[in-house]
C-alpha positions, -999 to +999 in steps of 0.1 A: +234+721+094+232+742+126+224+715+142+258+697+133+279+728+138+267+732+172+269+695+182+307+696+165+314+730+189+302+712+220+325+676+213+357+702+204+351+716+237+346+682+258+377+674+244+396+700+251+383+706+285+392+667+285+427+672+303+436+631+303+428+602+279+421+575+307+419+571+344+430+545+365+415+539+397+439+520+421+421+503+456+448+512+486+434+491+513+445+479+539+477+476+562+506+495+535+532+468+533+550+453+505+520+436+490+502+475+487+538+485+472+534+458+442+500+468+440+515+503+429+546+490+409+518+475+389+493+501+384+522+524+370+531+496+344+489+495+334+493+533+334+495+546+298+510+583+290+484+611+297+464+588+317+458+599+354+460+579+379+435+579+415+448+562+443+413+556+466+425+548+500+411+534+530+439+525+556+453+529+592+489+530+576+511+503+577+555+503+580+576+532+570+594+515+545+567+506+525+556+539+528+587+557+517+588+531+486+552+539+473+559+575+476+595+572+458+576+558+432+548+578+430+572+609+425+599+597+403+577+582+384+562+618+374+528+606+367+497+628+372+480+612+406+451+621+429+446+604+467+408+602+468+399+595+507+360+585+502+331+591+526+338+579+563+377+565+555+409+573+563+444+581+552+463+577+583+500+571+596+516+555+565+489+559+543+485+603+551+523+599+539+512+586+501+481+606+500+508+634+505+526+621+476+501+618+453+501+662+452+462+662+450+438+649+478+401+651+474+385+637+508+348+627+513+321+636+540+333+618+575+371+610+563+400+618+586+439+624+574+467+626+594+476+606+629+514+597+612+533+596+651+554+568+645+555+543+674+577+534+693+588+569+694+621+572+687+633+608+679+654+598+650+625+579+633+603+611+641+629+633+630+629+620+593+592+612+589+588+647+596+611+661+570+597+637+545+565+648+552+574+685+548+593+677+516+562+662+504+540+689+511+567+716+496+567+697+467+529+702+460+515+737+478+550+754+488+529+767+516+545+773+548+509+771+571+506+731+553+539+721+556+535+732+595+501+711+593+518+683+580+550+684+603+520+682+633+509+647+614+539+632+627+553+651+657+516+658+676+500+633+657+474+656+641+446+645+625+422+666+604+385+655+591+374+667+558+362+703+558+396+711+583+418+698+553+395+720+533+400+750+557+436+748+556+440+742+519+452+704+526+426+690+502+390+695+488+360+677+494+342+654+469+314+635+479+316+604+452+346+598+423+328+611+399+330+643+416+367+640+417+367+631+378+346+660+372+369+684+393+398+670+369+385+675+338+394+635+338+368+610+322+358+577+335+375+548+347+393+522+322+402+502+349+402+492+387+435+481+401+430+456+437+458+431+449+455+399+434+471+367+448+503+372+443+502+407+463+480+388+486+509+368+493+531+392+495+513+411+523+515+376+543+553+372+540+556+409+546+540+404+581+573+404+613+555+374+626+556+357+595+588+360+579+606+356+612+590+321+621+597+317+578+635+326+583+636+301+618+616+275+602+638+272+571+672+273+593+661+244+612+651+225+577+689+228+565+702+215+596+672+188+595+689+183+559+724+181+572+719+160+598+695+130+578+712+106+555+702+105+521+684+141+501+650+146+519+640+177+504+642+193+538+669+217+522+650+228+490+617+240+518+643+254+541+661+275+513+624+288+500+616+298+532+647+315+541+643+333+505+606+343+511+616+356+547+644+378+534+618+389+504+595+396+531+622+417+550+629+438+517+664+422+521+666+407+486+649+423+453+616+403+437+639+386+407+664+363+435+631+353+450+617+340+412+650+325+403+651+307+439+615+293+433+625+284+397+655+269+408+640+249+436+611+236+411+640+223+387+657+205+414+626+191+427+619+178+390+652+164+388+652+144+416+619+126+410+629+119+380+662+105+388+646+085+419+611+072+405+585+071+432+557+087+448+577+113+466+558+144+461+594+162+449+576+158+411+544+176+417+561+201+440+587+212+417+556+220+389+539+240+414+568+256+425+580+262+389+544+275+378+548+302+408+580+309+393+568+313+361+538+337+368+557+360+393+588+365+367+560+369+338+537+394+358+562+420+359+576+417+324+549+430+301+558+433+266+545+451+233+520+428+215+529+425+182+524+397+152+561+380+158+556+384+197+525+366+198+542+337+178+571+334+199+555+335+229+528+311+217+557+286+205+579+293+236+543+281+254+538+254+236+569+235+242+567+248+277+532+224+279+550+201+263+582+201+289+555+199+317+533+174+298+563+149+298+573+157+338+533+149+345+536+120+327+564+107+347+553+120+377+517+100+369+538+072+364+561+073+393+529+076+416+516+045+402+547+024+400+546-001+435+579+000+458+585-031+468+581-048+500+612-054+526+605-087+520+608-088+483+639-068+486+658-092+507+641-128+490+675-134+468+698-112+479+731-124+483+753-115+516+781-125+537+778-143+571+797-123+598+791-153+626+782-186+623+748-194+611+736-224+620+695-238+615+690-235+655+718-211+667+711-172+657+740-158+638+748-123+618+747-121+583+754-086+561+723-082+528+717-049+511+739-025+533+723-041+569+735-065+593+706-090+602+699-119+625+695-150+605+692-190+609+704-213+584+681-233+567+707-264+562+735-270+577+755-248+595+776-214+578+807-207+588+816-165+591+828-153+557+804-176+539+784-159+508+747-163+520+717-161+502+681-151+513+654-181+510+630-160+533+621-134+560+600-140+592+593-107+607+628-095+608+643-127+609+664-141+576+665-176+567+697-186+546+716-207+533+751-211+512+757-202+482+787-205+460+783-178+436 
């Protein structure tokens, strides 16, 4: 009976010295650009109330205004956060700015914060970075020795190594997470956040280099489009890249870039389907449609629930059988055989624009073309109906025909 009285005591404690129901343990590695700020968008949707959430970073920093978008989150969002900094890392330029945001920083033996100059220099920029970084650290410790510490970050580029941070009050030192866990009364990890594919992606696009030969590229599609008779698809690539460029810039939200890829897929799918052939415009418009599909879905979760389930299983279901239906085409499109030139021509009927006669070249108009052609009978006058007996090379043979 003692026994069970004591063992009760000690779990009443644990739980009340318990201060959150979960952690999450997010993985900021890395360059911080706008795949690193859907890395955090995402991690505060997994996040469930009185959960905490870590942030274990390990990055030279990155661009300001992916930056300033991880910590807007990080603060409206009003979650409880810690920046772990492990053994030998670092939380540097952009990335000292979210550890900064997070209010609690825990660095390990070796690890170095700070270095946030930004270059170029350009007063204005420094100017701001600055204040944000004082408004940060007010935030947090409302100490006027930090916030002077942190103002050096950017305008001296300061950087300060675990037991300085320590020293100055900046953050404590914790040799491992558990330690940090321990120190936060917070229990172990439910789950480890990392960029998938998608945030992969996004950290290409997000790349100067990238999205400005992505916005060139695309331009010069649409006038490649323009320019070429008949629909070549140059304009559908050209307007996705164009769309991924400006997503990449942070010029147009995450939702015009899914409805463009949706959109484009649709097309795609509409014109193989209107134009059998092996085109590729089929299969592209599925993949393009699945990317659709999985970046709109990712960022939409939903209560699970009975009905829900249903729907969504239903709603999937005639999904696969939309896209069963488009393969099937498509499989049969790719199979079908275009016919020669030769097969084309063999019957058409055309007019004669010169003379034809069986030894004397003349011109006669088939299928949309003017072609050189030889009689094989007697000779055509112009304005003649002709028909095709056969093709040598590009050479028709003729002859008169009164229908």
């Amino acid at each position: 009976m003692l026994r069970s009285l004591v063992a009760l005591v000690l779990l009443l404690v644990a739980l009340v010295t318990q201060a959150y129901s979960g952690t999450i343990v997010v993985e900021l590695t890395g360059t911080v650009d706008g795949g690193m700020v859907s890395l955090v968008e995402r991690s505060l949707r997994i996040l469930q109330p009185g959960e905490l959430l870590v942030l274990r970073i390990d990055s030279y920093g990155g661009y300001l205004s992916s930056a300033d978008r991880i910590a807007e989150l990080l603060v409206n969002s009003q979650v409880d956060c810690a920046a772990y900094v492990p053994p030998g890392c670092k939380a540097v330029s952009a990335a000292a700015m979210i550890a900064l945001a997070c209010g609690r920083i825990y660095m390990g033996p070796g690890s170095v914060i700070g270095a946030a100059k930004p270059q170029p220099e350009d007063p204005k920029v420094v100017n701001y970075v600055a204040s944000r970084f004082r408004a940060l650290a007010r935030r947090v410790f409302n100490n006027e020795t930090i916030e002077d510490i942190v103002t050096r970050f950017v305008t001296e580029a300061l950087t300060l190594t675990d037991s300085e941070a320590e020293a100055y009050g900046l953050a404590r030192r914790a040799g491992s997470l558990e330690e940090v866990l321990r120190d936060l009364g917070a229990p172990r990890p439910r789950a480890y956040v990392s960029k998938d594919y998608w945030e992969q992606l996004i950290s290409v696009v997000s790349d100067p280099l990238v999205y400005s030969i992505a916005l060139s590229v695309g331009f010069f599609l649409i006038l490649a489009e323009i320019f070429t008779t008949g629909f070549q698809g140059y304009a559908i690539a050209g307007a996705l890249l164009i769309a991924i460029a400006l997503y990449g810039m942070s010029l147009i939200p995450p939702n015009l870039l899914v409805i463009t890829l949706l959109l484009s897929g649709v097309v795609l799918i509409l014109v193989e389907v209107a134009n059998p052939g092996f085109q590729g415009f089929g299969i592209a418009g599925l993949v393009l449609l699945a990317i659709g599909l999985y970046s709109g879905l990712r960022d939409r979760p939903v209560p699970v629930s009975e009905p829900s389930v249903i729907v969504a299983l239903a709603g999937l279901a005639s999904l696969g059988a939309i896209f069963g239906v488009v393969v099937a085409k498509a499989s049969q499109a790719i199979r079908m055989r275009r016919p020669s030139t030769r097969e084309k021509l063999v019957g058409a009927v055309g007019i004669a624009k010169t003379d034809v006669g069986p030894t004397t070249p003349g011109v006669v108009y088939v299928l949309g073309e003017d072609w050189t052609a030889y009689s094989v009978g007697d000779t055509i006058r112009a304005g003649s109906k002709v028909v095709v007996k056969d093709v040598k090379g590009l050479i028709l043979l003729v002859e008169e025909t009164k229908t």
